[in-house]
C-alpha positions as CSV (number, residue, x, y, z in Angstrom):
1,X,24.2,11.2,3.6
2,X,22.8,14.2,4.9
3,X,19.6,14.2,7.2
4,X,16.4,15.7,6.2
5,X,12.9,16.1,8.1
6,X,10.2,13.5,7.7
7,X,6.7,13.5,8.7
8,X,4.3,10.3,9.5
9,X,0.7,11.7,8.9
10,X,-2.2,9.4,10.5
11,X,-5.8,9.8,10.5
12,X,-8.4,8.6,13.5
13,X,-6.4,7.1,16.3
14,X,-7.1,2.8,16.4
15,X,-8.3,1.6,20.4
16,X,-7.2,-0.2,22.8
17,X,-3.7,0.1,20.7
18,X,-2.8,1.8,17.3
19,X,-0.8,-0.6,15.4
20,X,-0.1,2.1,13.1
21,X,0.8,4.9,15.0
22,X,3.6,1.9,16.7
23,X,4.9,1.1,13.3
24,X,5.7,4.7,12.6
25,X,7.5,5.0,16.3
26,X,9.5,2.1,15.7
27,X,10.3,3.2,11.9
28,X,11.3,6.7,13.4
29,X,13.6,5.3,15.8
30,X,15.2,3.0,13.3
31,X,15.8,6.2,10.6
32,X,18.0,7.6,13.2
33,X,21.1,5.7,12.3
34,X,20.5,7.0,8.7
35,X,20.3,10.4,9.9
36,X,16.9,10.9,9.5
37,X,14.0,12.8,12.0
38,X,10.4,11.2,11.3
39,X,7.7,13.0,13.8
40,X,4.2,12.2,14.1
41,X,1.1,14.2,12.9
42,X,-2.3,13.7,13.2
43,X,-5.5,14.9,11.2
44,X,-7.7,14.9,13.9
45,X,-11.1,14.8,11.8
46,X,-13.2,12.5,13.9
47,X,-12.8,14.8,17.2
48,X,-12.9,17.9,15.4
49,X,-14.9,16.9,12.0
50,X,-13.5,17.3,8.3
51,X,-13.6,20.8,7.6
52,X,-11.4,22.6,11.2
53,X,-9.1,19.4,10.7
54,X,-8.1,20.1,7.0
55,X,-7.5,23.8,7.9
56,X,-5.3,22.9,10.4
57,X,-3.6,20.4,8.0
58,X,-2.7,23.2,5.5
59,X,-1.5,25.9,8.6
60,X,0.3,22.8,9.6
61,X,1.9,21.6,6.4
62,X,3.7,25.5,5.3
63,X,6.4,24.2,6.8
64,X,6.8,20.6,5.3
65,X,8.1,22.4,2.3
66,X,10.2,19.4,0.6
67,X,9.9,17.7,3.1
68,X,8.9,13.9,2.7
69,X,5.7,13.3,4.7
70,X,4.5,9.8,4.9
71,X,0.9,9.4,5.0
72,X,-0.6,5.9,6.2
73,X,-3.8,4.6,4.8
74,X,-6.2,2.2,6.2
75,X,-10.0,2.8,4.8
76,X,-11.1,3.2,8.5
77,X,-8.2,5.9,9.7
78,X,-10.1,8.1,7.1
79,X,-13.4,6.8,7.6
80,X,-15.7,5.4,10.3
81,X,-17.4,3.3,7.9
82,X,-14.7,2.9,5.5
83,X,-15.3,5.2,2.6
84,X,-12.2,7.7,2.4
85,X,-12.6,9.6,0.1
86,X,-11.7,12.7,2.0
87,X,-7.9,11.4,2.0
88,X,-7.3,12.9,-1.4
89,X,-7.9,16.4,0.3
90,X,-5.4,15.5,2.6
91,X,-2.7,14.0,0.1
92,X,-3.5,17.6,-2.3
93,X,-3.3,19.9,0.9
94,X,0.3,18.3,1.7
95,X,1.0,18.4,-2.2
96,X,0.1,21.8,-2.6
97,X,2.8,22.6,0.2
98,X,5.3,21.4,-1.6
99,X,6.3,18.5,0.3
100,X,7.0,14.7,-1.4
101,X,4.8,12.7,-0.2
102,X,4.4,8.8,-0.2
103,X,1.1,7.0,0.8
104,X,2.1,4.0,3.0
105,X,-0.8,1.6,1.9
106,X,-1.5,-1.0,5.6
107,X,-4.5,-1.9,3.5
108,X,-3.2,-3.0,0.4
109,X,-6.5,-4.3,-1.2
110,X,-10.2,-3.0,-0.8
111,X,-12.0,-4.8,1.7
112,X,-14.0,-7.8,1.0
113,X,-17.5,-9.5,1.7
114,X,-20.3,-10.1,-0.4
115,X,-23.4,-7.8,0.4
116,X,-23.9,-4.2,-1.5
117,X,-22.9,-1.9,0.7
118,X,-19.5,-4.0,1.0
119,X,-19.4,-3.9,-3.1
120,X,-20.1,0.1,-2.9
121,X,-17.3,0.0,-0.4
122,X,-15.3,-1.7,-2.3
123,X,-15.1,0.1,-5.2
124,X,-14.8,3.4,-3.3
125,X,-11.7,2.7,-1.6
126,X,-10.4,1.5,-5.4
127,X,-11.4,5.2,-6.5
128,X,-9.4,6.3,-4.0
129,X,-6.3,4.2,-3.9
130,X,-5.8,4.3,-7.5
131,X,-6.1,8.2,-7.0
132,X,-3.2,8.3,-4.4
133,X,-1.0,6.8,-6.4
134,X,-1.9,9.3,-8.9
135,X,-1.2,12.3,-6.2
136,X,1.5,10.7,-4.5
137,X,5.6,10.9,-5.6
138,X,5.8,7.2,-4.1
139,X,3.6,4.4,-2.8
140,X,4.7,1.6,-0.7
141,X,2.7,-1.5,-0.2
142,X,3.2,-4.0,2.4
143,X,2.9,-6.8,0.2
144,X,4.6,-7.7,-2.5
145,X,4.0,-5.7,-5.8
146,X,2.9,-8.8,-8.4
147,X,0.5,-10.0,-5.3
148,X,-1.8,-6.7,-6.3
149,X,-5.1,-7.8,-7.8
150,X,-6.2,-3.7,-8.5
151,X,-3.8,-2.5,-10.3
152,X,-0.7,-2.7,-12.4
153,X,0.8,0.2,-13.9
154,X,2.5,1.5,-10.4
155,X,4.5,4.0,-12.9
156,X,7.6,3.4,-11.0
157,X,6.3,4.9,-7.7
158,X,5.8,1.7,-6.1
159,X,8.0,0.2,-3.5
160,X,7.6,-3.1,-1.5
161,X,8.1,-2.9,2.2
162,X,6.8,-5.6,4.7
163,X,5.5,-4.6,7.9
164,X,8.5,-5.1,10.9
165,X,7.2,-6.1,14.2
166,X,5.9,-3.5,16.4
167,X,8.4,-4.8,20.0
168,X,12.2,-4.4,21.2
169,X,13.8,-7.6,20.0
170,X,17.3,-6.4,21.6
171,X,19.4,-8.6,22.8
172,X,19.1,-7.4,26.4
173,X,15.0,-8.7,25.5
174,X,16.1,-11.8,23.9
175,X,17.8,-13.3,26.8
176,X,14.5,-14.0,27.9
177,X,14.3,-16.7,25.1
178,X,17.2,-18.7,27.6
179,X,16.0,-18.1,30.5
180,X,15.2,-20.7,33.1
181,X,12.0,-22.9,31.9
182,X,9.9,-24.8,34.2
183,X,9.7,-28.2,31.6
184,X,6.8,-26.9,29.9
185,X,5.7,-26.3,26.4
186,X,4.5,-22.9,25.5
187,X,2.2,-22.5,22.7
188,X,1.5,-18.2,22.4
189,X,-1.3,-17.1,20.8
190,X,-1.3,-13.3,19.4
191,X,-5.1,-11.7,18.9
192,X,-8.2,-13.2,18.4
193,X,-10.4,-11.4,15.5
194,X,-13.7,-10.3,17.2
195,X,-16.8,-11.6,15.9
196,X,-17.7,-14.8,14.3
197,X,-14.4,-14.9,13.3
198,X,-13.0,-15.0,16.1
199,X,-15.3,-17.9,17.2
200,X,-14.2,-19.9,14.2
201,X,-10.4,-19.0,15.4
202,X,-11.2,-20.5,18.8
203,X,-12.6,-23.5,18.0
204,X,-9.5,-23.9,15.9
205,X,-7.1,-23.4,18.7
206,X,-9.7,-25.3,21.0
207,X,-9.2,-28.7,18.8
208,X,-5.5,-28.4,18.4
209,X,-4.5,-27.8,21.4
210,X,-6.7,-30.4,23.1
211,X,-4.9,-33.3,20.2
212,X,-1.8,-31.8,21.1
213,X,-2.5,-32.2,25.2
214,X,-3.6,-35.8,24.7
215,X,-0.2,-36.9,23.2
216,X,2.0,-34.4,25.0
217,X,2.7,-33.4,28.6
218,X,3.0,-30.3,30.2
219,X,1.7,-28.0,28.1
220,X,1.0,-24.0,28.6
221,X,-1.5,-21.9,26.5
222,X,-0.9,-18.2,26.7
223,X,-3.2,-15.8,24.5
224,X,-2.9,-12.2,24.6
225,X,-3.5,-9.1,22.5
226,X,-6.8,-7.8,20.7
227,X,-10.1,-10.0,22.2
228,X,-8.0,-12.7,24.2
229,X,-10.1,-11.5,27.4
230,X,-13.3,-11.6,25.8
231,X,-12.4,-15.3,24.6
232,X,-10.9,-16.5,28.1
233,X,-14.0,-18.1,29.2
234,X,-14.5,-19.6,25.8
235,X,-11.1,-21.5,25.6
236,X,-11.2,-22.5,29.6
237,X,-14.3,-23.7,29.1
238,X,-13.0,-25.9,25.9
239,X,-10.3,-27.2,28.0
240,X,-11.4,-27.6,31.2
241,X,-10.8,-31.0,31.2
242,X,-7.4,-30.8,30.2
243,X,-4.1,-30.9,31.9
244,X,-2.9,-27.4,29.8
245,X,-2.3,-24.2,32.0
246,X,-4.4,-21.6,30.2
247,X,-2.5,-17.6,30.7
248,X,-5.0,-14.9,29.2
249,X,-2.6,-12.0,29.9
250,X,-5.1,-9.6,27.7
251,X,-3.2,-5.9,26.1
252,X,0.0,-5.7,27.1
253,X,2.7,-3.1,26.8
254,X,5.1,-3.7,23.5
255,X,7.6,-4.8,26.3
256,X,5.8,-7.4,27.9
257,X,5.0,-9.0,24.4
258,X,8.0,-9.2,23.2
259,X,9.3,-11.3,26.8
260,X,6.0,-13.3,26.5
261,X,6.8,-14.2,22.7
262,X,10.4,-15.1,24.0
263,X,9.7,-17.4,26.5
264,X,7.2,-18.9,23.9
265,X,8.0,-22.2,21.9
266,X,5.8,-22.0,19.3
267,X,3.3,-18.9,18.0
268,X,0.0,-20.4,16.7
269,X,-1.2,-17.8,14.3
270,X,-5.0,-18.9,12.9
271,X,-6.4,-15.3,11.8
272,X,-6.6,-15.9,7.8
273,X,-3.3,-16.8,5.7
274,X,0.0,-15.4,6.6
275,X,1.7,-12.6,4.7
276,X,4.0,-9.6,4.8
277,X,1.4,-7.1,6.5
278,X,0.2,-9.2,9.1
279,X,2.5,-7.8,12.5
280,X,1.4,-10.2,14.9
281,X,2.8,-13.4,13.0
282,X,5.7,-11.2,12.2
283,X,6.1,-10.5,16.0
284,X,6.5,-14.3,16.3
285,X,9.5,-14.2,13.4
286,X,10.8,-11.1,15.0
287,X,11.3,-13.1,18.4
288,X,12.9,-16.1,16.8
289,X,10.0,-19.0,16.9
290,X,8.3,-21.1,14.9
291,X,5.0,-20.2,13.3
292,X,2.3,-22.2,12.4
293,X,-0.1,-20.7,9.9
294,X,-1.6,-21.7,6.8
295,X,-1.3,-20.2,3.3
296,X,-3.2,-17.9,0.8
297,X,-3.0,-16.1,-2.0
298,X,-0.4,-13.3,-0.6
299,X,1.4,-16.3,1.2
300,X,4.8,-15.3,-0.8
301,X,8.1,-14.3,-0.2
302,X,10.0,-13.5,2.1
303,X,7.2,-14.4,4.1
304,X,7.8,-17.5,3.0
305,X,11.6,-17.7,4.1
306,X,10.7,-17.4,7.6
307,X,10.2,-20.5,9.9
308,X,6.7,-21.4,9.4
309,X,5.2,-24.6,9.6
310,X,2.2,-24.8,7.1
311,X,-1.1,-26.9,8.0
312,X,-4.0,-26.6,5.4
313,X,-7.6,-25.2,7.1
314,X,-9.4,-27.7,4.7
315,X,-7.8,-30.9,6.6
316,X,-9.7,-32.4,9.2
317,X,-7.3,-32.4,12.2
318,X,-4.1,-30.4,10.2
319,X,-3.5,-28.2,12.5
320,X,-3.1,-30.5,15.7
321,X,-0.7,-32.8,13.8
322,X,1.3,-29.7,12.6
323,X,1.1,-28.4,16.1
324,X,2.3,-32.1,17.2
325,X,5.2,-31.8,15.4
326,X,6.2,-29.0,16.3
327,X,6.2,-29.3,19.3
328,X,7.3,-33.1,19.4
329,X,10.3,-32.5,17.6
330,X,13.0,-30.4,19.5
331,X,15.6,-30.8,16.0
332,X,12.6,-29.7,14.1
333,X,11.3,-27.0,16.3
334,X,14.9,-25.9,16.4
335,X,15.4,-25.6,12.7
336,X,12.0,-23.2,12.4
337,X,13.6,-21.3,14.7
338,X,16.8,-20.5,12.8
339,X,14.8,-19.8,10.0
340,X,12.8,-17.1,11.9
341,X,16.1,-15.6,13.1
342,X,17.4,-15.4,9.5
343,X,14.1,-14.1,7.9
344,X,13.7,-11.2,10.7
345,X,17.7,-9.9,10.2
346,X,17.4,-10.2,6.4
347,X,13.6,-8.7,5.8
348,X,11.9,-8.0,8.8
349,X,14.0,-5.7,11.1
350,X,13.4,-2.1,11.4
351,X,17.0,-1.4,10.6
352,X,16.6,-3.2,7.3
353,X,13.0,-1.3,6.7
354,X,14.4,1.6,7.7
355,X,17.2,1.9,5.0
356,X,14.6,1.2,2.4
357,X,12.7,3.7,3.5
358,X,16.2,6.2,3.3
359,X,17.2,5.0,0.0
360,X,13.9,6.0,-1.7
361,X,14.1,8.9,0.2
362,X,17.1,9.7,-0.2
363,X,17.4,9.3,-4.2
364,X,14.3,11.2,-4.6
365,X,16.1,14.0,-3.2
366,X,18.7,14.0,-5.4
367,X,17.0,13.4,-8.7
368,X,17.0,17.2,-10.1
């Protein structure tokens, strides 16, 4: 097979960290082995507005001629209030170039919530991801395909590709996962959602964690990523009185998740139902632990196949028996653990995302 050029296009840059921009880094690194080059672009609209960032798009894009350039939506990468309609100019400008292009779809449905600007938002970001499917020689969704509520007829342009997890899960990483313990439990939280959101998350983690301490010893709590800072005084407050060591490590480098997530033995993962596109539960799979989550709609395979243990939000108490068990029972434990291992080298790893990605590619170039 021979190699060919590939570009990732992003819009506005995400802070503290980009998920987005670390998907396409770990995706480019993975395409290597196939032969492939994947670089980065930006359109830099919200530092240098709409109208200097599409003309350096189209100077930009005369030389993507046939090649394949990957463009990643989420509603707020083209928009700071999420309504993108601008990202057909950018999908036409790269068409017009004469490049393939594929709209990578993070956001895979419109966002929800119940006021009228949220419905007016709502049926924007509809408008515009039914148009780039229309624009766009292939669309890949991060969830599976019959889990779509907006649209059906994908006209054979639609692939399904879960998200992989955004760390180094090489072996020389994974000997962290039997390395010397101390005789305590670790239970690894990944991101809190800000808001009241993430309030209800914490007083979900609060309760199980303090039925858990009162029936096991020697437990740790370590939260990091997006808001764990914020809610560190929260959570030691909640368990002050408590025997569990509480580690709020805050943003850490992909490195230092990936060792924290190894020396983990369980990832509690309490920000809405579990699916394909969410990374952080994934990061959990990727490092070979159970997860404990609770199910939706989109809560399908291979999701599914992974090690979770399911406890249902509407049960008084759920969560802390699931959590109980998990941690209770080493044989079980154990056996969600396997399961994670299997899930992440079948589905989840960047080497098996990344020959997806080359076979579409691949056969697209080919097809006179």
């Amino acid at each position: 097979m021979s190699g060919y050029r590939a570009i990732a296009l992003l819009g506005r840059r995400d802070e503290p960290t980009d998920a987005v921009e670390e998907y396409c880094r770990f995706l480019g690194d993975a395409l290597q082995a196939y032969n492939h080059d994947l670089r980065i672009e930006r359109v830099d609209w919200a530092e240098r507005g709409w109208r200097r960032a599409l003309r350096s798009l189209r100077r930009r894009a005369r030389g993507w001629h046939r090649a394949w350039v990957l463009v990643q939506y989420t509603a707020l990468a083209w928009s700071k209030r999420g309504f993108p309609r601008r990202f057909l100019h950018v999908l036409k400008t790269v068409k017009d170039a004469g490049a393939h292009v594929a709209v990578v779809y993070h956001d895979s449905e419109p966002y929800q919530g119940a006021r009228a600007i949220d419905w007016l938002r709502q049926r924007a970001q509809l408008r515009v991801m039914r148009g780039a499917i229309e624009i766009a020689d292939a669309a890949i969704f991060t969830l599976p395909l019959e889990n779509l509520s907006w649209i059906k007829n994908l006209q054979g342009k639609a692939v399904f590709l879960p998200v992989g997890a955004n760390l180094d899960v090489s072996a020389a990483s994974s000997a962290e996962k039997y390395g010397a313990k101390d005789g305590k439990l670790t239970i690894a939280v990944f991101g809190i959602t800000g808001g009241e959101a993430g309030r209800r998350e914490i007083e979900s983690i609060v309760e199980a964690v303090r039925f858990a301490a009162a029936r096991l010893k020697k437990l740790r709590l370590v939260v990091f990523g997006r808001n764990s800072q914020t809610a560190e005084a929260e959570l030691r407050m909640a368990l002050r009185d408590t025997e569990v060591e509480i580690k709020v490590l805050g943003v850490l480098p992909v490195t230092e998740v990936a060792q924290t997530l190894f020396s983990s033995d369980v990832l509690l993962f309490v920000r809405g139902p579990i699916t394909t596109q969410r990374g952080s539960a994934i990061a959990g799979i990727a490092c070979g632990l159970p997860v404990i989550a609770f199910e939706g709609p989109q809560t399908t395979p291979p999701i599914t196949q992974a090690g979770i243990a399911f406890y249902s939000p509407r049960r008084q108490g759920d969560l802390g028996d699931v959590l109980v068990r998990v941690l209770g029972d080493e044989h079980y434990r154990t056996s969600l653990a396997q399961r994670s291992w299997l899930a992440q080298a079948e589905y989840f790893s960047w080497s098996v995302i990344a020959g997806r990605y080359a076979e579409f590619m691949q056969k697209k170039e080919t097809t006179p």
